[in-house]
Each structure stands twice: as structure tokens, then as C-alpha cells.
C-alpha positions in Angstrom: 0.0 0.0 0.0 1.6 3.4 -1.0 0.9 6.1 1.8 -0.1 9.5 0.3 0.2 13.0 2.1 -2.1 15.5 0.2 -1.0 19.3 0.7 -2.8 22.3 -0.8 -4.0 25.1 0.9 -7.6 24.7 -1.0 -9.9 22.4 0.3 -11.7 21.5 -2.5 -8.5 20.9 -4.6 -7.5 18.7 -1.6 -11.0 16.8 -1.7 -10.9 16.2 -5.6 -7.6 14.4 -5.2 -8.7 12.4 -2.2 -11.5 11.1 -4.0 -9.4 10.3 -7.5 -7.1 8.1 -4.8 -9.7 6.7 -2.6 -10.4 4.7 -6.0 -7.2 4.0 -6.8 -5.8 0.5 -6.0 -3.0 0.0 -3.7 -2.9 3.8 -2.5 -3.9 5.2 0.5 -4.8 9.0 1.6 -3.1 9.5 5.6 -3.4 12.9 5.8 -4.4 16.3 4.6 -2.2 19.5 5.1 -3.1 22.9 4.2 0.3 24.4 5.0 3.8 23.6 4.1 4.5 24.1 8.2 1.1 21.4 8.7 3.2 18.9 6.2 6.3 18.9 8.2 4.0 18.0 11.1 1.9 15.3 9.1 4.9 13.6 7.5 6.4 12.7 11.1 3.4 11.1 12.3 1.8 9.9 9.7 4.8 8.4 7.9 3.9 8.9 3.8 6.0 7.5 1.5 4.5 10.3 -1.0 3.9 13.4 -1.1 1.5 15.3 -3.4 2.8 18.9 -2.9 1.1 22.5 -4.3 3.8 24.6 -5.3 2.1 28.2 -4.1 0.7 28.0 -1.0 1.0 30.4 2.1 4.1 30.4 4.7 7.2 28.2 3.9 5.3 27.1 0.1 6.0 24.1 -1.4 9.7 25.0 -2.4 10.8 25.0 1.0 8.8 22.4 2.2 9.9 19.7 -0.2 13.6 20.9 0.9 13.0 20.7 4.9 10.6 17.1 4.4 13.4 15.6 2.8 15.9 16.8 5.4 13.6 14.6 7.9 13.2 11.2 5.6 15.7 11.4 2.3 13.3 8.4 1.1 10.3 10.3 0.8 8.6 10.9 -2.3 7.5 14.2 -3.5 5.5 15.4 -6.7 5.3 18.5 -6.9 1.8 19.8 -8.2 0.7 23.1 -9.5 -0.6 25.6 -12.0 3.1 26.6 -12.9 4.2 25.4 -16.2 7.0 27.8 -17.1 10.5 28.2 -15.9 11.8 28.1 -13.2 9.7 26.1 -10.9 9.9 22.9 -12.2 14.0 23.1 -12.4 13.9 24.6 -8.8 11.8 22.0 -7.2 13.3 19.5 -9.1 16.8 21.0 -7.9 15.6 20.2 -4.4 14.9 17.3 -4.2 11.3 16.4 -5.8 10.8 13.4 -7.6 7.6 14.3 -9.7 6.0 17.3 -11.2 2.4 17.3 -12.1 0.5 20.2 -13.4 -3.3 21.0 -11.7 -4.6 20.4 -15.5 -3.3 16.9 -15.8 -6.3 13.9 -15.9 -7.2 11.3 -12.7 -5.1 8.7 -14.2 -1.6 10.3 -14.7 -2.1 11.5 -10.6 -2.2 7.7 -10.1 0.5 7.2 -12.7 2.9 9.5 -11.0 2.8 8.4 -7.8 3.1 4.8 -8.9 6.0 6.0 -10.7 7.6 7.8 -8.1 7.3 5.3 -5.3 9.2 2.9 -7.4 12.0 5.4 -7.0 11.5 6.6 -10.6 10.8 9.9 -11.4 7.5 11.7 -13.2 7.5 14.9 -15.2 4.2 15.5 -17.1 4.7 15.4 -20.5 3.5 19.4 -21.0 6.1 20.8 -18.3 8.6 18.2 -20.0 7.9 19.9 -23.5 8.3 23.6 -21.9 11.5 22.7 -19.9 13.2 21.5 -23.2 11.7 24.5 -25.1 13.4 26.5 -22.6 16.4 24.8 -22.8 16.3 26.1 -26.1 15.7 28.9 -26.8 18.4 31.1 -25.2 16.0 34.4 -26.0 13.0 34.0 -23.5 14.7 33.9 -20.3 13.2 34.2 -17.3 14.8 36.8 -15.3 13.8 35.1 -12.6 16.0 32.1 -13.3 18.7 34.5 -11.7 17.4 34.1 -8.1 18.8 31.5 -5.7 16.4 29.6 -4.3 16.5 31.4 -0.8 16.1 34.8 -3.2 12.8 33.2 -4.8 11.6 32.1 -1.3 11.2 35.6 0.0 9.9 36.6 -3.0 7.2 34.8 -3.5 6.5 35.7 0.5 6.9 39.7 -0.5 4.8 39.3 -3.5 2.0 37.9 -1.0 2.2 40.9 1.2 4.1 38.9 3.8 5.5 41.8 6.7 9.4 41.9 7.0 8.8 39.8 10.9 6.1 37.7 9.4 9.3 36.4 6.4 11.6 36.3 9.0 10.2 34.1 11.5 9.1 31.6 8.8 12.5 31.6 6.7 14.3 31.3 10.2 16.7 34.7 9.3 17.4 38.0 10.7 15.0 41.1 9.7 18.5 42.3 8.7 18.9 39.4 6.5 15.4 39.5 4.9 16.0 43.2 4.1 19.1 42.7 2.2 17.7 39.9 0.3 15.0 41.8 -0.3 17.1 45.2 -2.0 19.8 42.3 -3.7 16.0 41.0 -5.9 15.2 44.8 -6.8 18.5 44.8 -8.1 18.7 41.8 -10.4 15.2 42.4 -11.4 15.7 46.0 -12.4 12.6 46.9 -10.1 12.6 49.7 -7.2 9.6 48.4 -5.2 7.5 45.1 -4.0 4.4 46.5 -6.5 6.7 46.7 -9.0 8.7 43.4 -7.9 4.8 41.9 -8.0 3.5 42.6 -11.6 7.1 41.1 -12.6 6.4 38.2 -11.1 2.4 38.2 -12.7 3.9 38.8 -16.1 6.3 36.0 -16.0 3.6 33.2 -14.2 5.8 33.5 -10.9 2.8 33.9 -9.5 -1.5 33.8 -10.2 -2.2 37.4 -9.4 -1.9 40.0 -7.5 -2.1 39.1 -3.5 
């Protein structure tokens, strides 16, 4: 039986999937989270040996979750599942450590597929974020200037972009306002932007994230 850990901070997204796997053979739904923080706490006591991870979601999001689960149990298996097709979130969640990447518009059966895949200690990439990673790969004149960032750097973006205070990023990320601050100045620099609204439509206009917070 392969134990799955669902973890979206939407309900009803959490409930479709759930219901796709409570008819699935051979897999088994242990726990719901609606937080990357609520995941770390799941995974310990529930003991998944998958992980079905939303990317965007409030607090640590699923970037620094998948890093700090895996830190706890190097075994565990995480796809990483989202509306995010472009560049560079699958890389960057790939980079840490994820063993699938699924976008929200995929069918029932590849869900299944992938983490049947995955538990075998194979890895899943959807066949659409497999066509736009090598598309990207190619063609050297529609980067991303986003690919720049380290992955701390996008973190506390992505929390800035969501209106996160300067305390609120520090507590979560584990740094020092200091710290936060400078990262924050070091993105308006390699961005070319002078403020978080302008650091915010950058990140609309290049699918970074939904829309505006």
C-alpha cells in the first residue's frame, strides 16, 4: 500500500484528489495538510511514503517544504503539483529534491501514474512541463529573469509578493530582519525593479505567481 500525504492550501482541490485516490488500488490517503508548516508536522506522524505537494501555497510554500521534508526522511517521495508550467519552478523543485512534477490540469489517471512511478524510486514529469523545460532549454531568447534568483532569493519573494511583513518572512524563513531586508534590495537589483508592487507585476507577467495578493 503506497501512503499518500495531500498538501494544498484549497480544500476543494484537496477533496478532488482524495476522492481520485480513494479509487485507486494499492494507495492510501493518511493525511491532509493545508500548509507547508502542517506537512512537516503530518509527515512525522503519519509516515507517507509520497507526497503530493502544491507549489504556491502560504508560509514556507511548497519549495521550501519539499527541501525541509526531505531533510527529515531522504526516502520520501515528492511530486510536486501546481498551475506553474513555465520556468523556473519545475527546475527549482526539481533541484531540491522532488521526484515528480504534475500540473493541476493533468487527468485522474496520470495522478495515479505518477505516484506509482515515483514510489518505485522513478521519477514523473508531465509530458507538458517536459515539452516547456526542453523549449526553454532552447531557446536562449525568452529567459526568465527570474532564473537568476537563488532559491532562498525566490523564497522571499514569493513571500513579499503575497504581502508577507518583514517579521512575518523572518520568523518563517528562520533569518534576521537584517537578512530578509538585504535579500529583499539584492531582488530589486537583479530584477531591475525599485519596489515590491513593481517586484509583484514582474512576477504576474512571468507566471511566478497567479495574481496579484
Amino acid at each position: 500500500m503506497i501512503k499518500v500525504l495531500l498538501v494544498d492550501d484549497h480544500q476543494l482541490v484537496r477533496t478532488g484528489i482524495r476522492r481520485i485516490l480513494d479509487d485507486a488500488d494499492g494507495i492510501e490517503v493518511v493525511g491532509e495538510a493545508e500548509s507547508g508548516e502542517e506537512a512537516l508536522r503530518l509527515a512525522k506522524q503519519g509516515r507517507p511514503d509520497v507526497v503530493l505537494m502544491d507549489v504556491h501555497m502560504p508560509g514556507i510554500g511548497g519549495l521550501e517544504a519539499t527541501r525541509k521534508l526531505l531533510r527529515v526522511d531522504e526516502n520520501l517521495k515528492i511530486i510536486a503539483l501546481t498551475v506553474h508550467v513555465d520556468e523556473p519552478y519545475p527546475s527549482r523543485l526539481l533541484e531540491a529534491g522532488a521526484s515528480g512534477y504534475l500540473t493541476k490540469g493533468c487527468d485522474e489517471a496520470e495522478i495515479v501514474k505518477a505516484i506509482r512511478t515515483v514510489s518505485r524510486g522513478e521519477r514523473y514529469i508531465g509530458a507538458d512541463i517536459a515539452q516547456q523545460m526542453a523549449l526553454s532549454g532552447l531557446d536562449g531568447g525568452k529567459k526568465n529573469p527570474f532564473d537568476k534568483l537563488s532559491q532562498r532569493e525566490v523564497q522571499v519573494m514569493m513571500m513579499v509578493t503575497e504581502g508577507y511583513k518583514l517579521q512575518d518572512i523572518s520568523d518563517t524563513l528562520c533569518l534576521s530582519p537584517k537578512t530578509v531586508s538585504t535579500y529583499r534590495y539584492r531582488l530589486y537589483e537583479k530584477l531591475g525593479v525599485e519596489n515590491d508592487v513593481e517586484l509583484t507585476h514582474l512576477a504576474i507577467r512571468h507566471g511566478m505567481i497567479d495574481r496579484l495578493q
